[in-house]
N, CA, C and O of each residue as an XYZ file, in Angstrom:
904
protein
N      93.754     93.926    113.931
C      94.388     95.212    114.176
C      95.714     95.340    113.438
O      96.021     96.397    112.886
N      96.521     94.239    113.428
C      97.665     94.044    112.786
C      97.189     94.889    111.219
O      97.096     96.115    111.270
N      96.928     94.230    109.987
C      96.164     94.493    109.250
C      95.612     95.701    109.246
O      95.049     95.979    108.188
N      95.585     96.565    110.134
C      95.018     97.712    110.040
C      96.553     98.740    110.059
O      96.935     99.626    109.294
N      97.011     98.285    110.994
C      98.308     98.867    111.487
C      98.990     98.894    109.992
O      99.419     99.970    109.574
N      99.073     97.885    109.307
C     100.092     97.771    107.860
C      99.486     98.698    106.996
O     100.145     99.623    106.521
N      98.279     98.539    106.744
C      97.573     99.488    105.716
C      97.575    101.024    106.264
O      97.474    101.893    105.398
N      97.653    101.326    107.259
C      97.640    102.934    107.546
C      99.244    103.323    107.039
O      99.611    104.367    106.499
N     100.309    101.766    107.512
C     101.351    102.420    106.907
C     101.828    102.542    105.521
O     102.691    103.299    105.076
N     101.095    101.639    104.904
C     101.053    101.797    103.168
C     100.367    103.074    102.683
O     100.492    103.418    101.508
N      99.607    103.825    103.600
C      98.455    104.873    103.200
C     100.164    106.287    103.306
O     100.058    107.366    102.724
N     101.206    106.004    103.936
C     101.533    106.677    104.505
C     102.863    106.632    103.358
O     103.079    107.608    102.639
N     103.719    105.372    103.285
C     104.213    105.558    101.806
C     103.444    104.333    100.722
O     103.106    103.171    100.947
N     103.364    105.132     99.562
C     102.691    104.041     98.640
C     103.226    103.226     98.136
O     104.407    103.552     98.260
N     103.169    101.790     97.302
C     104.290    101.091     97.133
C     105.215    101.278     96.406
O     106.315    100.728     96.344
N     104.455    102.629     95.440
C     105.988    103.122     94.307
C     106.765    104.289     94.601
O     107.674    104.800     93.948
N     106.088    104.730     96.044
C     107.097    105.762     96.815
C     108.411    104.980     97.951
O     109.626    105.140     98.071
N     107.285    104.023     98.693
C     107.916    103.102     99.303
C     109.746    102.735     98.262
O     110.811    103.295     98.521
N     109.595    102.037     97.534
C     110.446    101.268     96.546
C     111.098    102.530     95.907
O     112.108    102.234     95.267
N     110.759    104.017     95.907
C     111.140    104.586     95.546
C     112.650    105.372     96.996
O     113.686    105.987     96.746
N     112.226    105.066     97.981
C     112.701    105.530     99.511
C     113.693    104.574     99.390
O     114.869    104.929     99.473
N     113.405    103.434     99.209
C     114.565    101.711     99.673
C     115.140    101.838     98.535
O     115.376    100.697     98.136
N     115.505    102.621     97.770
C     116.446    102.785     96.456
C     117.733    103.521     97.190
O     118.888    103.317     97.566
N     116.562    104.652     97.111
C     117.891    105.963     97.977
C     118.227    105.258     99.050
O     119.232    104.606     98.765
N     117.897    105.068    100.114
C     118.467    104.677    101.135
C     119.164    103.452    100.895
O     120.306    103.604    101.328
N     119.009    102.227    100.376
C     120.143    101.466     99.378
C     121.128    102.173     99.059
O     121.937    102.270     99.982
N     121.447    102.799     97.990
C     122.327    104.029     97.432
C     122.700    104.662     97.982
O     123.724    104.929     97.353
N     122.720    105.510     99.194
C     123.192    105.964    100.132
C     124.286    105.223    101.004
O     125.464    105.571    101.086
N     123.603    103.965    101.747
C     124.691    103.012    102.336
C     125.129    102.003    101.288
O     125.413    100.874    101.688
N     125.203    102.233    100.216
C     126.340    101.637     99.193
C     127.268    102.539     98.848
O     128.101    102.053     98.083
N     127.440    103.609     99.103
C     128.435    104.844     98.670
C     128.966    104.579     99.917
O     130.187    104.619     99.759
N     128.671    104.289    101.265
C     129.394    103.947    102.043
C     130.459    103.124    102.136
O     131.629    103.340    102.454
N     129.668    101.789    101.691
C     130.532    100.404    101.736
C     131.610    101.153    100.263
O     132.832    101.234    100.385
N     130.952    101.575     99.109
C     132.467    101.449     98.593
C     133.302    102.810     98.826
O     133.716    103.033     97.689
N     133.665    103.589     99.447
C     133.796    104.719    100.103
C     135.297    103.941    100.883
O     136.521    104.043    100.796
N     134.266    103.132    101.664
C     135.357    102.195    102.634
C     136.232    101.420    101.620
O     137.449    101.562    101.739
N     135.871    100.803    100.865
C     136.330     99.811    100.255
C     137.961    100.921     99.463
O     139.132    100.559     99.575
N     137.550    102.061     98.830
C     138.443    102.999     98.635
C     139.559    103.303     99.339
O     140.669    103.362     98.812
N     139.280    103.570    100.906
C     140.076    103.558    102.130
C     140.658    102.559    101.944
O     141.842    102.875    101.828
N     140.495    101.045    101.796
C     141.102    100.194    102.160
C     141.964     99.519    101.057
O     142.474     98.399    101.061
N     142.001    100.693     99.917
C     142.584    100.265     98.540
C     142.397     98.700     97.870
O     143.210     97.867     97.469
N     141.028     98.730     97.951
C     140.225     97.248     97.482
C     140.276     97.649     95.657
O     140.351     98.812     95.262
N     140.217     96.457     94.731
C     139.827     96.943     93.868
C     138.094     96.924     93.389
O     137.094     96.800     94.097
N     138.215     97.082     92.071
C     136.813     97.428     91.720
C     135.738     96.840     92.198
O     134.681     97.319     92.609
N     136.221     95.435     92.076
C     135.148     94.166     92.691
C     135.143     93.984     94.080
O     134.150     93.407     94.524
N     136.340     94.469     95.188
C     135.938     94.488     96.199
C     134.925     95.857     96.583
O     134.002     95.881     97.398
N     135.313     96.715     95.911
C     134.349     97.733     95.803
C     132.657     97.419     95.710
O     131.747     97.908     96.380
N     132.622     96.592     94.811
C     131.226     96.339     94.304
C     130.554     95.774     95.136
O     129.382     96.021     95.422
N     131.548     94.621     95.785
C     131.149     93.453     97.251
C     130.517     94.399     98.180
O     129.331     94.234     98.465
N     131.152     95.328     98.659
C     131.148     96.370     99.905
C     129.912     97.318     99.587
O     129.288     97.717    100.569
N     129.496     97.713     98.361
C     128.448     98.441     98.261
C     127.650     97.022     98.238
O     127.113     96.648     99.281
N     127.594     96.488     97.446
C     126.235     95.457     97.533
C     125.766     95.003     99.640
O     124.844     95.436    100.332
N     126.774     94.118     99.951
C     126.699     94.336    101.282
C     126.115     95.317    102.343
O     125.266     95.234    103.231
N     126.942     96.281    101.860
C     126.432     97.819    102.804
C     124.383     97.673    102.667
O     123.463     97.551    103.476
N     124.494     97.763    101.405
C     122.786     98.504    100.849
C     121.632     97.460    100.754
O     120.446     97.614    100.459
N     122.515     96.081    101.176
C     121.405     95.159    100.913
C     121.366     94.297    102.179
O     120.306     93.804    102.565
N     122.423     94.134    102.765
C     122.875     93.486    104.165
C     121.504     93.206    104.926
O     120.944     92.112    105.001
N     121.046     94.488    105.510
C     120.099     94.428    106.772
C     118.552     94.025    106.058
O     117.878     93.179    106.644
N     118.152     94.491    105.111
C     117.168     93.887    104.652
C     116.898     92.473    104.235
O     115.814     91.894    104.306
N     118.076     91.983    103.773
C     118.229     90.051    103.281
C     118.466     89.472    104.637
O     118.704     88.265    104.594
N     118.466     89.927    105.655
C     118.835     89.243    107.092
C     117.707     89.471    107.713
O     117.465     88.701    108.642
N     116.825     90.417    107.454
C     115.432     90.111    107.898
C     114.802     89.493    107.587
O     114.062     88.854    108.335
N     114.819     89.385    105.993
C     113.552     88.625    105.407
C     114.141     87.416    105.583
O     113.352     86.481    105.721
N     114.969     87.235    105.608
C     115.644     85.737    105.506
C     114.912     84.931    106.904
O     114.230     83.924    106.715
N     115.159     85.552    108.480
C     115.009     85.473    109.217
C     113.123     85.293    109.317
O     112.697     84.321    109.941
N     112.180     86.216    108.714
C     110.977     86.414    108.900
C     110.344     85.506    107.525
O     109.149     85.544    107.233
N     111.394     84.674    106.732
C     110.524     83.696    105.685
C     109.987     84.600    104.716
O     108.867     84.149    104.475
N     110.160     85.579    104.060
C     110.028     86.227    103.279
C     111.018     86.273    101.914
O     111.626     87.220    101.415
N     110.905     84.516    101.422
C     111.373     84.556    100.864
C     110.460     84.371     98.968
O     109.287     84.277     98.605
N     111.908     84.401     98.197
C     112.901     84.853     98.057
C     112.975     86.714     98.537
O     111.996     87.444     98.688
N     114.066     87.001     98.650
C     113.886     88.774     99.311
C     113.557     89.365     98.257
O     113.262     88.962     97.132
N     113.637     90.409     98.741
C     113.056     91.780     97.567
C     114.211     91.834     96.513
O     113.999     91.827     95.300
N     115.739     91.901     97.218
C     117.011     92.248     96.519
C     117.060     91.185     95.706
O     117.778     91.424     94.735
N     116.378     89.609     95.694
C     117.106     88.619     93.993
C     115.193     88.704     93.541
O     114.847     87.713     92.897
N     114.380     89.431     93.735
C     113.405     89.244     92.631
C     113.245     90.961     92.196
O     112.284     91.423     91.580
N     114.277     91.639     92.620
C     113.674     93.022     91.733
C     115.097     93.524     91.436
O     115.957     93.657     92.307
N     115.299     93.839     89.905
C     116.975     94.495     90.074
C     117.016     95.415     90.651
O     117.906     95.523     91.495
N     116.252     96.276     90.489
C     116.889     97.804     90.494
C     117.890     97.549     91.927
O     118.987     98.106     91.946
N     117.478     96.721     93.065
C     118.190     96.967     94.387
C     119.399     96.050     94.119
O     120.397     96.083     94.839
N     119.283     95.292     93.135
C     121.051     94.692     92.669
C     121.694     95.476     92.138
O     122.886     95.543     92.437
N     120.891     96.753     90.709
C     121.897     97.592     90.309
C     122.293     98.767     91.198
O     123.445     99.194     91.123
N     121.300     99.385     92.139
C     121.634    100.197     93.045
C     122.997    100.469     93.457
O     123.719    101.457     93.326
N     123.160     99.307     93.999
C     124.765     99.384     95.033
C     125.843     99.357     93.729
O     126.923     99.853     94.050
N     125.769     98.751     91.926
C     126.372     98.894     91.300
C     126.469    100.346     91.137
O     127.591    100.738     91.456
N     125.683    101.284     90.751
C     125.807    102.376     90.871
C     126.330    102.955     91.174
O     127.198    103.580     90.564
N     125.935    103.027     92.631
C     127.087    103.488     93.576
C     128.473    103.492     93.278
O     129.317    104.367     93.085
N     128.453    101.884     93.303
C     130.337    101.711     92.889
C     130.947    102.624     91.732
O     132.027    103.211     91.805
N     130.309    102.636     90.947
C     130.408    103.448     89.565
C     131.020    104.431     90.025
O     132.219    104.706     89.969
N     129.673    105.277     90.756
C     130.148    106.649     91.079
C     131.265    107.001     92.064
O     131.730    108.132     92.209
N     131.671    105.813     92.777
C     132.168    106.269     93.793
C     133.940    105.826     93.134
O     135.014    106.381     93.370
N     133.650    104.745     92.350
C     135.037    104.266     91.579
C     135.500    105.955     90.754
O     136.227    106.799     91.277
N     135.060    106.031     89.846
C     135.454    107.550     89.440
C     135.331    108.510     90.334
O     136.370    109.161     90.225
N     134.824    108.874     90.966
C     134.400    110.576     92.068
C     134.606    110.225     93.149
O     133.875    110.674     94.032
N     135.537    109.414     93.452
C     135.507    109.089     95.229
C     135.856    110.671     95.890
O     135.085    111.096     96.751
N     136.826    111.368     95.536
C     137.345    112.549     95.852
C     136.466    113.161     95.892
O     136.262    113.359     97.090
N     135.503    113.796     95.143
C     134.165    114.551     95.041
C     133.290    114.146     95.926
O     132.517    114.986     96.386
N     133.217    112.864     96.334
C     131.959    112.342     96.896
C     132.930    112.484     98.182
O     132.681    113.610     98.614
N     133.746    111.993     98.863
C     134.588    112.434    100.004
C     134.020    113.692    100.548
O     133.422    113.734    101.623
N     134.239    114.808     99.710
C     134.033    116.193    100.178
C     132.469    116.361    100.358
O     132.131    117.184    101.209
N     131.640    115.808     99.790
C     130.184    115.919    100.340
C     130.171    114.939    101.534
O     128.977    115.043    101.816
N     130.503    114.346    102.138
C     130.400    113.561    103.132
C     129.375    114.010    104.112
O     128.742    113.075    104.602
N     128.953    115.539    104.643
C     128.197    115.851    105.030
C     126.737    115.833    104.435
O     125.795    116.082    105.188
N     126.556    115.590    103.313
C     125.246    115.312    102.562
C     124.978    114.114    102.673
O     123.790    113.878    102.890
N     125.971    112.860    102.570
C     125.940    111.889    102.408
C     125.246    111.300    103.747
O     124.321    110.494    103.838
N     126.115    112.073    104.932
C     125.145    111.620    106.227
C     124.335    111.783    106.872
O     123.941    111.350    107.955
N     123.855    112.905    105.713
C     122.094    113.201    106.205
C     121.294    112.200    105.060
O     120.083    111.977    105.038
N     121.882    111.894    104.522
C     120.641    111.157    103.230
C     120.876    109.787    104.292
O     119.886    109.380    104.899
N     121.824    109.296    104.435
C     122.296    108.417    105.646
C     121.185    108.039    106.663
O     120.366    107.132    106.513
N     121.281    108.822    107.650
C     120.336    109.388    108.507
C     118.606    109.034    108.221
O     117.794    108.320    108.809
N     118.560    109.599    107.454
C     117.010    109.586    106.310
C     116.474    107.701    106.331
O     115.502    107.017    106.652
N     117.671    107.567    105.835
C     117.300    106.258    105.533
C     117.619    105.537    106.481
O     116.773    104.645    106.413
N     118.424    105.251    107.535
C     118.402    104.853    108.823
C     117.027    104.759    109.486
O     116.404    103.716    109.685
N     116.727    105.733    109.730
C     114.793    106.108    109.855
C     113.536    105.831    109.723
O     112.546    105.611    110.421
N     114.063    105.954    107.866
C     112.770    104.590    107.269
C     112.857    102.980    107.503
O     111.924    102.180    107.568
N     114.419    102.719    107.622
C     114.782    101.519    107.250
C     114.412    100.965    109.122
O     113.760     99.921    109.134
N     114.618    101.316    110.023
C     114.342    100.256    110.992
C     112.511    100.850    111.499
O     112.028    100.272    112.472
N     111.470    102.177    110.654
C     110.443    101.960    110.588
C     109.796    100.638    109.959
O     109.088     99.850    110.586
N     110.056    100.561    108.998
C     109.915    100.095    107.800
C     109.854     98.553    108.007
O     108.908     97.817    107.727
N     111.624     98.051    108.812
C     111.531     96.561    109.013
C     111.471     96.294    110.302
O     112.067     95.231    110.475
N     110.972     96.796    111.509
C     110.268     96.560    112.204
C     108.458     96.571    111.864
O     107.967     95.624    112.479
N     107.541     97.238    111.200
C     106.671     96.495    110.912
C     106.488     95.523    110.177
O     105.437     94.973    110.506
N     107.242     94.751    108.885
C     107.351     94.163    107.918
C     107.261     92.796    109.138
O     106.344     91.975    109.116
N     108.496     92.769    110.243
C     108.839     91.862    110.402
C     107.643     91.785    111.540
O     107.332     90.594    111.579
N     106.967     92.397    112.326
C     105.488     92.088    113.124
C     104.414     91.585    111.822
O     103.879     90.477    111.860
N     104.194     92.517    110.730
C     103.343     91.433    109.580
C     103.622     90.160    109.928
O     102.679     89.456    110.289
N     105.082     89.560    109.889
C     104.887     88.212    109.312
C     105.011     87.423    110.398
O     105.686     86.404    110.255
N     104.292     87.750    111.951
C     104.089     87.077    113.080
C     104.861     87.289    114.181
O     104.743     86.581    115.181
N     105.725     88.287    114.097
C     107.135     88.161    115.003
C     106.055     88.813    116.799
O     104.893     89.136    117.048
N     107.291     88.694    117.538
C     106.459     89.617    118.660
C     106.860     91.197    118.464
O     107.482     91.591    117.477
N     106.429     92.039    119.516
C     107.011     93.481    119.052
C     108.833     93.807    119.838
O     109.637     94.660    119.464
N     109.010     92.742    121.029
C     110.341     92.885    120.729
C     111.504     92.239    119.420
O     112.577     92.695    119.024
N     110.798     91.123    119.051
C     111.838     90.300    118.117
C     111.627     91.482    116.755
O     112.427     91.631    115.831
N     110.401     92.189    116.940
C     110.272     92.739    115.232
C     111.190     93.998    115.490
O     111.981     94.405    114.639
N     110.950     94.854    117.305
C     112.249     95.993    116.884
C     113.312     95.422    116.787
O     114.027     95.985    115.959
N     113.979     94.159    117.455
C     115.414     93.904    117.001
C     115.664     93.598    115.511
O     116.810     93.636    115.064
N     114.550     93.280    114.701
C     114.853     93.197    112.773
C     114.974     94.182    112.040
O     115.467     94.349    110.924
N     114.056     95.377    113.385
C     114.068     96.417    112.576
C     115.348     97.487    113.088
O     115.638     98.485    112.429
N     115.904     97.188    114.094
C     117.412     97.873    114.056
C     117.698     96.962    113.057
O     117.594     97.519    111.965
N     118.090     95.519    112.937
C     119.174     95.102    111.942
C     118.768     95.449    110.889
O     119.700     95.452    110.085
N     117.655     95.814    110.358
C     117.437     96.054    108.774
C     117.916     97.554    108.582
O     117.901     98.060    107.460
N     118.328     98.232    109.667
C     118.936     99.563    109.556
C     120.355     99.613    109.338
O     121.112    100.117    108.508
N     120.471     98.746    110.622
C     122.384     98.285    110.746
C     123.099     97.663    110.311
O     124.253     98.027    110.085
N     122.445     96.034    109.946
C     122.880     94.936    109.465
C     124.021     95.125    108.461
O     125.154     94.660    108.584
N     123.605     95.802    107.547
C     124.459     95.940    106.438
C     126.188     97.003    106.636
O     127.258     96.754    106.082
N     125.874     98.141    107.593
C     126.755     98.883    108.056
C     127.727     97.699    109.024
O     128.915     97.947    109.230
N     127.183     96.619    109.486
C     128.164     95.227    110.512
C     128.790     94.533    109.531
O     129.975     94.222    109.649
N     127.666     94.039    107.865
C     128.927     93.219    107.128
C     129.814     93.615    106.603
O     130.837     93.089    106.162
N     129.224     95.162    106.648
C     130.707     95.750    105.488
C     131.816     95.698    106.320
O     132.703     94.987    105.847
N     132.087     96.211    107.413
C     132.874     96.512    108.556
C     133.864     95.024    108.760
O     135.066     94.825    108.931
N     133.042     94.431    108.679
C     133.267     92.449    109.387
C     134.363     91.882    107.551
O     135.418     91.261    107.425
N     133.596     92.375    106.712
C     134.552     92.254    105.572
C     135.456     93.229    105.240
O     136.033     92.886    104.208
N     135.782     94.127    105.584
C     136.675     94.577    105.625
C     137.805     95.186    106.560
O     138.621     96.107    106.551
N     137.177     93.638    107.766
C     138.633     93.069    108.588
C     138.524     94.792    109.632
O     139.456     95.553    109.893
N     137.231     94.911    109.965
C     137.417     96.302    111.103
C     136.518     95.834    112.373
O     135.606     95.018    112.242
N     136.827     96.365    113.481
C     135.447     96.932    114.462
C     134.799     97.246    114.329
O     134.791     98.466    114.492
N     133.182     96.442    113.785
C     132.481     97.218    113.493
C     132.110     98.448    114.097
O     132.233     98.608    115.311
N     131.526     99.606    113.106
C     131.596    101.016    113.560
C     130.679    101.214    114.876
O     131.121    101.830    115.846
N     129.504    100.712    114.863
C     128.491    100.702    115.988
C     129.317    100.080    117.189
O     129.108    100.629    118.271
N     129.859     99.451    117.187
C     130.368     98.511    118.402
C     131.713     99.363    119.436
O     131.994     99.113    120.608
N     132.183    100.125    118.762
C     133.357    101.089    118.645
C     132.843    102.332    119.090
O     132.129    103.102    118.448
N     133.456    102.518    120.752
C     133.044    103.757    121.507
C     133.595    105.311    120.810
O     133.043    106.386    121.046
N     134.684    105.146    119.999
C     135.099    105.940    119.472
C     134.256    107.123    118.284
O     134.469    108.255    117.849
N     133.032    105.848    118.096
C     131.928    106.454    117.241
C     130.931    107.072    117.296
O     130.158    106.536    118.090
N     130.399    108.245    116.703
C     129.356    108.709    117.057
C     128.132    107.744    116.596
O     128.083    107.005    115.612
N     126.841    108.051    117.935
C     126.402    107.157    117.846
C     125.064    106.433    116.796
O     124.224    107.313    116.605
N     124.826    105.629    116.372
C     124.253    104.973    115.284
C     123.489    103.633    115.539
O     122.680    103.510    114.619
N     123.420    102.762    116.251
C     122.503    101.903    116.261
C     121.574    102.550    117.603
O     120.480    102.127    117.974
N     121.956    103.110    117.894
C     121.005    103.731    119.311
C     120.014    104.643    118.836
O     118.921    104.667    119.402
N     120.321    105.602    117.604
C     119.032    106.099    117.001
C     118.113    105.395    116.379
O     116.963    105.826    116.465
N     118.373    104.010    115.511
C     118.060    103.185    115.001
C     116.788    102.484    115.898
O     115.635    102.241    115.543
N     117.739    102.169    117.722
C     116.875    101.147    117.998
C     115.837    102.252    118.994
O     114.783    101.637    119.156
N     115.781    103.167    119.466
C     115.041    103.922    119.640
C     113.923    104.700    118.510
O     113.232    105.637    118.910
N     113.853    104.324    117.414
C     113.345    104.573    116.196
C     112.177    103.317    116.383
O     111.058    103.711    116.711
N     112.332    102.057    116.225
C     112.299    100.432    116.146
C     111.457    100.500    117.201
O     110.307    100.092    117.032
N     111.902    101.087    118.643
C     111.610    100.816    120.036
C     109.982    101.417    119.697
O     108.928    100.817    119.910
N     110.157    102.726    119.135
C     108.396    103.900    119.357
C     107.466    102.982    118.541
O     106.312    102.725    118.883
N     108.164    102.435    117.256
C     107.306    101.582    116.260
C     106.628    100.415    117.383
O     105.403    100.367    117.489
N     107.295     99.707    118.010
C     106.716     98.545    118.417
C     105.629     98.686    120.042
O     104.807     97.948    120.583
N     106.183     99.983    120.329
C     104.987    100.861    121.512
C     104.003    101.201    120.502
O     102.998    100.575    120.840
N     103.771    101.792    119.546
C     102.824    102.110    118.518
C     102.036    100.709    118.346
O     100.886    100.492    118.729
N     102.703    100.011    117.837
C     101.719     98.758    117.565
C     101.176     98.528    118.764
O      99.950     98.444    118.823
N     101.836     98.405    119.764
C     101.253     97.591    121.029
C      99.929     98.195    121.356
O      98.964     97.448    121.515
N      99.805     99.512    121.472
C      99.199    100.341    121.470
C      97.787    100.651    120.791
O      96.768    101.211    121.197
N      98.270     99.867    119.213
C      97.377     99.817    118.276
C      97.326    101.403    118.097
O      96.174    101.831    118.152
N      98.451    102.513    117.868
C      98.132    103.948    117.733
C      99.601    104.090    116.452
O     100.282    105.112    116.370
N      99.860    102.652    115.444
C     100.940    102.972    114.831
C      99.673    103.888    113.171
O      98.826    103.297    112.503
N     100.095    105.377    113.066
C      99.446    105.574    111.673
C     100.804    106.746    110.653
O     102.027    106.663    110.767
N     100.362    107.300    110.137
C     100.632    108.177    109.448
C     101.516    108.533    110.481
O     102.689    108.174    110.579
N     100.915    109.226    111.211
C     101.765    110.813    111.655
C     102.903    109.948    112.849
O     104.041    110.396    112.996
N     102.478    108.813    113.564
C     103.281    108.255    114.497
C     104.229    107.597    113.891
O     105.387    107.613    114.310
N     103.884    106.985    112.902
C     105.268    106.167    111.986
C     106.450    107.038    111.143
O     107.579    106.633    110.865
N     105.846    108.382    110.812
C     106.496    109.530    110.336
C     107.431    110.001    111.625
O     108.503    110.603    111.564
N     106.679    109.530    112.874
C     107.403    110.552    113.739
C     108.700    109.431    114.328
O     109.834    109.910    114.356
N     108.530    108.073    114.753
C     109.749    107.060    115.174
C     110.699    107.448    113.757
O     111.671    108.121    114.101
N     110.665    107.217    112.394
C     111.374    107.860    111.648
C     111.845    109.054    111.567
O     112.942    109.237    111.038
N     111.190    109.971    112.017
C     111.948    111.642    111.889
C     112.731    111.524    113.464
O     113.812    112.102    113.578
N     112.319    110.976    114.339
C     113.196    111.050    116.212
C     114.760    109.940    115.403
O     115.819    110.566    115.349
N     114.782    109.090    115.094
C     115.635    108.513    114.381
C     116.658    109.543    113.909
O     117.729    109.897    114.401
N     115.952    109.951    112.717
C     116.739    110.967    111.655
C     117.727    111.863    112.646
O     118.956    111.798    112.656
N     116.371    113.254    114.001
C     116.780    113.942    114.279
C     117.995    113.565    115.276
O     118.832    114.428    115.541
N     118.085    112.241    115.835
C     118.841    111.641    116.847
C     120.351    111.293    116.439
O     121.399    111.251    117.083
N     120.024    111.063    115.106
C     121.415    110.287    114.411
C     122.265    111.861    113.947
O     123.461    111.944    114.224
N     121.571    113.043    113.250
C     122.069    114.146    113.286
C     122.757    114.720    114.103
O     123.838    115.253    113.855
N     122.131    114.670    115.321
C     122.610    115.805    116.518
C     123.915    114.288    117.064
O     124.979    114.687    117.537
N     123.771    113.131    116.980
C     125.281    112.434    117.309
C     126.412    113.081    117.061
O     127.241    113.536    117.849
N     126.363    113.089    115.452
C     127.121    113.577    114.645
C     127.240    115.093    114.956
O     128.159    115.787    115.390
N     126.333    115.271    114.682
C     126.828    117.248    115.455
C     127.743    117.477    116.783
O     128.814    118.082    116.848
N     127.214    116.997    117.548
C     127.798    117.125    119.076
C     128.566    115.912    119.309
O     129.115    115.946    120.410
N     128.767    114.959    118.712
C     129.562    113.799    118.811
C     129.133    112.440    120.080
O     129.836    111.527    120.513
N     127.901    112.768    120.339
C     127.582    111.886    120.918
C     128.423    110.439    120.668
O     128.884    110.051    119.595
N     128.495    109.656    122.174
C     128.773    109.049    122.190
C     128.652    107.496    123.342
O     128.717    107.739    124.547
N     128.545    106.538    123.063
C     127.631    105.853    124.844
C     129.053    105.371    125.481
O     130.222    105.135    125.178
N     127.968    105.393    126.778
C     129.755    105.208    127.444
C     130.293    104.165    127.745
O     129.673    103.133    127.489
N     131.593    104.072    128.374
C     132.544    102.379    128.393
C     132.051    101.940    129.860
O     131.349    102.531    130.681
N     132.689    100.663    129.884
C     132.470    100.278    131.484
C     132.797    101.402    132.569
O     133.531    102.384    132.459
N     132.321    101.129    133.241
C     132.067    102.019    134.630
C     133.312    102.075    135.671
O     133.215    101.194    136.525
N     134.610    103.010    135.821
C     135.938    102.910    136.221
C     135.832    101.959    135.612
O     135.143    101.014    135.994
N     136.579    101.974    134.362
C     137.141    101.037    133.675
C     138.488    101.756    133.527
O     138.823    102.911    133.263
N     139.360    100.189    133.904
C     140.766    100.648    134.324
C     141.371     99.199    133.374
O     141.175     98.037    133.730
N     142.194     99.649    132.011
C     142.215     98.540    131.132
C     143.566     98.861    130.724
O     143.881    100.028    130.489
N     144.327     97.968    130.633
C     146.055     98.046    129.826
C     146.093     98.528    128.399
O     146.812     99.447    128.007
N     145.116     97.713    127.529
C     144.987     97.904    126.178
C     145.011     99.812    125.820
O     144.263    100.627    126.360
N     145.621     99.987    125.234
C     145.616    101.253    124.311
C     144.525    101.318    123.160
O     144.309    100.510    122.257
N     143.889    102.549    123.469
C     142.594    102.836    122.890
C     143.224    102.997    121.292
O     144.362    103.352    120.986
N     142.154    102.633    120.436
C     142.854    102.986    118.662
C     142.015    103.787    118.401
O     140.818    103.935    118.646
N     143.338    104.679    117.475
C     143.214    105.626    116.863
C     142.063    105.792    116.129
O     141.902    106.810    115.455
């Protein structure tokens, strides 16, 4: 059934649409990491660190984890030059790309979607159970959004109540995938749909500012940051 489950989802992206999706969505959270890296007046090469990180992070921590080695990112360039790219663009046009920020976090979004569809089945292929494969397949969403954060000396953003919210669309995305398998009902239209509840979930955060909540009467000295 496994085997059946993978091939309905290859029927669903093909492998040169697939590879064509994990580009953009690469490229997307590498304009992030060097975005940040900008904020934090890094130079070029910390720039480059922070996009590579951002766009490649959560996927090399899965496969790493699920024996899928060597990963996709050191046997195919394009996902090494990807995040260079990025830097490129974001080293000259940071200002330009700043002001689209709202485009940026729907392509964001998009790929959030595919990315913990995507490595939550990858990581059931290669034997996992269906909880260990949704937790690979949030990190293959998030992972990379934790190292950039962790290298550049912050809270990470997910962890930080202050944020709208982002690993919670992720793992509710991860969560339908691994009811689908269990189920044996993961195809086309159900794997399209844990990816689009993702997408539409991570949008409306950001719209309405969703946010999860702190301890329960929580009564704390520390001063909340800015």
């Amino acid at each position: 059934m496994l085997g059946e489950n993978v091939r309905v989802l290859q029927q669903l992206f093909s492998p040169s649409v697939l590879h064509v999706l994990d580009l953009i969505g690469i490229f997307v959270f590498a304009i992030s990491g060097a975005l940040l890296a900008v904020r934090k007046n890094l130079d070029v090469f910390g720039m480059a660190v922070l996009a590579e990180v951002t766009g490649l992070g959560g996927g090399l921590f899965r496969d790493l984890v699920i024996g899928a080695v060597p990963p996709a990112a050191f046997t195919d360039l394009g996902y090494f030059l990807t995040p260079l790219l990025a830097t490129v663009l974001v080293f000259f046009l940071h200002p330009h790309v700043e002001r689209i920020q709202a485009a940026v976090n729907v392509f964001d979004a998009a790929g959030l979607g595919l990315f913990c569809v995507v490595g939550t089945t990858k990581a059931y292929d290669y034997g996992l159970g269906l909880t260990a494969s949704a937790c690979l397949g949030l990190a293959t969403a998030v992972g990379g959004g934790v190292l950039r954060d962790v290298l550049a000396n912050e809270v990470p953003s997910l962890l930080r109540w202050d944020r709208d919210l982002y690993a919670v669309p992720a793992m509710v995305g991860a969560a339908m995938v691994a009811l689908f398998l269990r189920y044996d009902a993961l195809n086309a239209m159900t794997s399209g749909l844990a990816a689009a509840t993702t997408f539409v979930l991570r949008l409306l955060a950001l719209h309405y500012h969703w946010r999860a909540p702190r301890a329960w009467q929580r009564r704390s000295a520390v001063r909340d940051e800015e």
